[in-house]
N, C-alpha and C positions, 0 to 999 in steps of 0.2 A: 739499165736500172740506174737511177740516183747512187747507188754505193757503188757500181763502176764507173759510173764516169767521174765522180770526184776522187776516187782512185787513181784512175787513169792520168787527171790532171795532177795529179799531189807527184806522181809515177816522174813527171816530167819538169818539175820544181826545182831550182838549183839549190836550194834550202833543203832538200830530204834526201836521207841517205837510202833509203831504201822502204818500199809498199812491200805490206804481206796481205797480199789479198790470193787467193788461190784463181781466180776466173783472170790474171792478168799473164800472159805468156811468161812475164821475168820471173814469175812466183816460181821459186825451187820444188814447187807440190803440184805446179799447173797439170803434168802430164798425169799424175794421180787424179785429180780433182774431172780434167776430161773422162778419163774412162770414169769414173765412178758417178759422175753427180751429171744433173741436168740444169741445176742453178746453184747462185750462191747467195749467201744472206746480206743484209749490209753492214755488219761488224766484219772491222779490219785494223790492221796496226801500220805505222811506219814510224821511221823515223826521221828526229832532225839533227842533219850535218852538221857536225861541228860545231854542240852548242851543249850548255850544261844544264843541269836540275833546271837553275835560277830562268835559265832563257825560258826552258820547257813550260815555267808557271807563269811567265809573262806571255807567252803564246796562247795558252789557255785563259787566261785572265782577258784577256784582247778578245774575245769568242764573244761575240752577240746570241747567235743564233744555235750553238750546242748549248747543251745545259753539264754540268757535270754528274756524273754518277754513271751506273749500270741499266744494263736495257732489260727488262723483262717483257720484250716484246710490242713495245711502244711505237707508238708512229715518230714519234721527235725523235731529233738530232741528239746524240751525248758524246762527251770527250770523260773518256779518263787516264792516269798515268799506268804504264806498267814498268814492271822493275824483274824482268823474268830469271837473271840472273841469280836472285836469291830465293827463286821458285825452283827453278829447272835442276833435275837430277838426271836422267836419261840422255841426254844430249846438251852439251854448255850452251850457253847464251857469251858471247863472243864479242857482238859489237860493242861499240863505244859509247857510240851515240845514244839519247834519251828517246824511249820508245812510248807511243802513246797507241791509244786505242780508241776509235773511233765506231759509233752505231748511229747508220744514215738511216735519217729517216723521211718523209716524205714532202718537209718541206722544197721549194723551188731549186732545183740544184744549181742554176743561177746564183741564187743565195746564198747560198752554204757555200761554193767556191769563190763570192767575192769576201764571204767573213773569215774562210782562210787566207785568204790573200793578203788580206790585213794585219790578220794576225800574225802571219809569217815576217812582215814589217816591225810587228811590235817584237819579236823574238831576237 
C-alpha cells in the first residue's frame, strides 16, 4: 500500500526518530496487529530526531502535496501535529522528539515521498 511504503521509507530516514505504524516489524504492536488484523489503514505517526516545535512547522510548511487537517476517510494526503504527552494518561508519552501524524492517501507515492524529502530538508 501507499502508507506502507512511505512508512517504510520515512522507517529508514536519518531525520526520524522513530514510525508508529503497526504493519512495520519495528512497531512495538507489530506482533498484536499480525494475530489480529489482515490490513492496515494509512494513518500513522513518527517522529523527528532531534528537532523542536519550530523545525516540526517548517517541515510541514515545506509539504506541497499533504494538506493539513484530519482524514475523515478521504483519498488525499494530510499532515497534522500531535502532542500526545498532554493527552496520554494510561501509559507516558516519553519521547522527545516532535510527533506528527500522517493519513496517506492515494496520490503517486513517488510523490509524496519526494515531498517529504524536501521537507525533511527544509526542517
Amino acid at each position: 500500500s501507499n502508507a506502507l511504503a512511505v512508512a517504510e521509507w520515512l522507517g529508514e530516514r536519518p531525520e526520524v526518530g522513530r514510525v508508529l505504524h503497526p504493519a512495520l516489524p519495528s512497531d512495538a504492536g507489530h506482533a498484536l496487529w499480525r494475530r489480529d488484523f489482515k490490513g492496515a489503514s494509512g494513518l500513522f505517526g513518527f517522529t523527528l530526531k532531534g528537532v523542536d516545535a519550530a523545525d516540526r512547522a517548517r517541515f510541514i510548511d515545506a509539504l506541497m502535496h499533504f494538506g493539513i487537517g484530519y482524514s475523515w476517510g478521504g483519498y488525499e494526503s494530510l499532515v497534522v501535529t500531535a502532542d500526545p504527552a498532554t493527552l496520554r494518561t494510561a501509559v507516558p508519552w516519553n519521547d522527545p522528539d516532535p510527533l506528527l501524524r500522517l493519513s496517506v492517501g492515494l496520490e503517486d507515492v513517488g510523490d509524496l515521498i519526494a515531498d517529504l524529502e524536501q521537507a525533511l530538508g527544509a526542517a
